[in-house]
C-alpha positions as CSV (number, residue, x, y, z in Angstrom):
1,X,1.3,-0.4,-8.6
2,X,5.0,-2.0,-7.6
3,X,6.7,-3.1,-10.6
4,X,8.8,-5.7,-11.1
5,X,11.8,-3.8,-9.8
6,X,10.2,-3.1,-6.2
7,X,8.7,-6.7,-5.7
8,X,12.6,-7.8,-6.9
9,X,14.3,-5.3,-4.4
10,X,11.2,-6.2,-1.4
11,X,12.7,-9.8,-2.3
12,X,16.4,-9.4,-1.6
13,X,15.9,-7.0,1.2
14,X,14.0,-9.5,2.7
15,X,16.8,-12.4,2.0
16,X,18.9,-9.9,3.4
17,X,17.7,-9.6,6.9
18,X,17.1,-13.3,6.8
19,X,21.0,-14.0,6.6
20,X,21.4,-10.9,8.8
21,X,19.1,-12.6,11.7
22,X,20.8,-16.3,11.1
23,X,24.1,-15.0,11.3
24,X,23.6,-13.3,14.3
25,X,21.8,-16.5,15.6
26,X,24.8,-18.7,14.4
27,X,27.1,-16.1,16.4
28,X,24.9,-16.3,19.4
29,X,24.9,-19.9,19.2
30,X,28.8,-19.9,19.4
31,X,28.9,-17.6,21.8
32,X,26.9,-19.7,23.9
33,X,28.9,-23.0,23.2
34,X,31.9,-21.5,24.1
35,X,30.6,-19.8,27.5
36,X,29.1,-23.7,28.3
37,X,32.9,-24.8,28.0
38,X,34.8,-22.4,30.0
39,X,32.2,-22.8,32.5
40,X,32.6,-26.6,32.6
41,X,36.2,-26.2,32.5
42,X,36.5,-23.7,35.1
43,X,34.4,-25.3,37.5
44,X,37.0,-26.1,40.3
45,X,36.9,-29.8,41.5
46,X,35.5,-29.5,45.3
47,X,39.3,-29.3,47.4
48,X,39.0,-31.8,50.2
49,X,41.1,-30.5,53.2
50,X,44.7,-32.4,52.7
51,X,45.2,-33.5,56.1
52,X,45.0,-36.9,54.8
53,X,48.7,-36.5,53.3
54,X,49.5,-34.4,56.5
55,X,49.3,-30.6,54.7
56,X,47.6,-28.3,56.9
57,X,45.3,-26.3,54.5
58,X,45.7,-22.9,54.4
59,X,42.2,-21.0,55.2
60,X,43.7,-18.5,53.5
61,X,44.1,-19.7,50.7
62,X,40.3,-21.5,50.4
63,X,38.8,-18.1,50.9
64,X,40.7,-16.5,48.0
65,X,39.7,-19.4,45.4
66,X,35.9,-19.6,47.1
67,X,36.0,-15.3,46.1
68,X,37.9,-16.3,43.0
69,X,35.5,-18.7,41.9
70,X,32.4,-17.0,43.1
71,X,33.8,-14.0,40.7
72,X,33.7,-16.5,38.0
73,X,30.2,-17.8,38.7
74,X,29.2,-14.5,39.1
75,X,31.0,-13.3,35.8
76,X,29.3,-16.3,34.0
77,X,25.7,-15.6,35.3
78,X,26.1,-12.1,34.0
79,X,26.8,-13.5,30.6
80,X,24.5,-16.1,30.8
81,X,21.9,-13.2,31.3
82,X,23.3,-10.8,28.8
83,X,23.1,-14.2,26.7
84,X,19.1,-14.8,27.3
85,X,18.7,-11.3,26.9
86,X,20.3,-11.2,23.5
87,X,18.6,-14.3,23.0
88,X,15.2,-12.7,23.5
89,X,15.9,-9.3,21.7
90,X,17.1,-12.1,18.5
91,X,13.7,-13.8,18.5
92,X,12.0,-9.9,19.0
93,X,13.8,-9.0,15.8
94,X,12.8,-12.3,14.2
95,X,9.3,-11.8,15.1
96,X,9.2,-8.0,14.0
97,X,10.8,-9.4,10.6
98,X,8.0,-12.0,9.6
99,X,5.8,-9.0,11.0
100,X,7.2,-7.2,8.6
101,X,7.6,-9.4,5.8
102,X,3.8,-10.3,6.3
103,X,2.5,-6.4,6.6
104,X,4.9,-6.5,2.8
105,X,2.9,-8.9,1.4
106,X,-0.4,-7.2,2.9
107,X,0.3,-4.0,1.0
108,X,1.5,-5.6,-1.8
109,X,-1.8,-7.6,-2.0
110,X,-3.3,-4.3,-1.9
111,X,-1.8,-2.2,-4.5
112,X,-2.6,-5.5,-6.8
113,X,-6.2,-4.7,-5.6
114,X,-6.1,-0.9,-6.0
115,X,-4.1,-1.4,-9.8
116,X,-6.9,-3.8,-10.6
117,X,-9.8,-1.2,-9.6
118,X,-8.0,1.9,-10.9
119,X,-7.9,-0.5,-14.2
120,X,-11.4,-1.2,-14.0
121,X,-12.2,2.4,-12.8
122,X,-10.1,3.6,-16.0
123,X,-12.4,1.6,-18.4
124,X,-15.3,3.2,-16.5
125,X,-13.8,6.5,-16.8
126,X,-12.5,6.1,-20.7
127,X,-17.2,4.9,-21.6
128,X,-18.5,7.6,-19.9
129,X,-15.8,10.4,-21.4
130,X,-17.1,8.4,-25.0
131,X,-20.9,9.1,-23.6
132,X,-19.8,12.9,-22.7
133,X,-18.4,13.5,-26.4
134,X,-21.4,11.4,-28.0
135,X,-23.7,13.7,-25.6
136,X,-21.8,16.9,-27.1
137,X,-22.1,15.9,-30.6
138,X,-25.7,15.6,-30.4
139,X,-26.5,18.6,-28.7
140,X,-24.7,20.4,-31.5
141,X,-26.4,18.4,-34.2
142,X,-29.6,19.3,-32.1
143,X,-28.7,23.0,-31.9
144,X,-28.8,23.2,-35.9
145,X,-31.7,21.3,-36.3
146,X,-33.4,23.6,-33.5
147,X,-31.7,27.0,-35.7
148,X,-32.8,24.9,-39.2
149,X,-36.4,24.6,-37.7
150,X,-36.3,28.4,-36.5
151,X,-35.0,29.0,-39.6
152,X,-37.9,27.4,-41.6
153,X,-40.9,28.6,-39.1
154,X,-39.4,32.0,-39.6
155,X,-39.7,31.0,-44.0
156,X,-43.4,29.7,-43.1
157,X,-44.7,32.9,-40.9
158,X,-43.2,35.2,-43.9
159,X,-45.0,32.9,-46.5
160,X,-48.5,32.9,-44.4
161,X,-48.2,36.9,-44.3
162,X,-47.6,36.9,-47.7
163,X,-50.4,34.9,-48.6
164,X,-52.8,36.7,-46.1
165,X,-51.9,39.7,-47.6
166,X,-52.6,38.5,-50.9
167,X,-55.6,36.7,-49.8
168,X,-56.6,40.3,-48.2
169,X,-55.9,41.8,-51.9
170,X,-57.7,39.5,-53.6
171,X,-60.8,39.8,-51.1
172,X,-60.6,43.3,-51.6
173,X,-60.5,43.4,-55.0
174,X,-63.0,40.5,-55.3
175,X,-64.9,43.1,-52.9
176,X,-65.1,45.9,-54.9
177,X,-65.5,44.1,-58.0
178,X,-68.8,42.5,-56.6
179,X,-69.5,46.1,-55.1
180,X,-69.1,47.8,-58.1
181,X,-71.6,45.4,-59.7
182,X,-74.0,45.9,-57.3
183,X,-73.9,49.7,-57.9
184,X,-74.1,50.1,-61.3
């Protein structure tokens, strides 16, 4: 059974990881914000050729900031996917943290459940160890009334043999007495 001390620690490791996760969401939040606004300020306003204030325009030149700026938006896709994908792998962590915190509070409901059967069990356990001594008592206290009955049959078989024998004497003598009156 968890005591107080585990459900206490389960508690602020779980507090933990929450301010872990929104602190890592608050970072990927900012980091977000501040990709938005160097992409909206490095978006180039579309050049119009300047032949209207008689500058030829160097083709040149519009190829190098077209590469330039195709870098950029190539740069800020890239982040924008490493973004989503941090994004996702934030909200995988989340989920396997509520997983977690929910497959905590499963096995926490069961050791309530096993502490409350062992409990139960343990009251089982403590009546039939009382029945077992009870049992062993009585089979002593039925031993010595078995040897006190052996005892006193043994007493009784010595007493009828004594008393046949004398009865035997007694016949006898009563025997010849009767024959010897008989005879004479």
């Amino acid at each position: 059974m968890l005591g107080g001390a585990g459900r206490k620690q389960q508690r602020l490791q779980l507090e933990r990881l929450k301010n872990e996760f929104t602190q890592g969401l608050t970072r990927f939040q900012k980091m977000q914000q501040n990709i938005r606004e160097q992409v909206s300020i490095n978006q180039l306003p579309s050049r119009k050729p300047a032949e209207s204030s008689g500058f030829q325009v160097d083709d040149e030149e519009d190829r190098l900031l077209a590469e330039e700026e195709e870098r950029r938006m190539s740069n800020l896709m890239a982040q924008q996917q490493d973004i989503e994908i941090q994004t996702e792998e934030f909200q995988e962590r989340a989920d396997r943290i509520e997983q977690l915190e929910r497959d905590i509070l499963e096995i926490n409901e069961i050791f309530r459940d096993l502490a409350t059967l062992v409990h139960e069990q343990g009251n089982l356990i403590d009546n039939i160890e009382d029945n077992i001594d009870r049992a062993g008592t009585q089979v002593e206290e039925g031993n010595r009334q078995l040897s006190k009955a052996s005892h006193y049959q043994k007493k009784a078989r010595k007493k009828m043999c004594c008393l046949l024998i004398i009865l035997l004497v007694v016949a006898g003598v009563v025997g010849l007495i009767i024959y010897f009156s008989v005879k004479k």
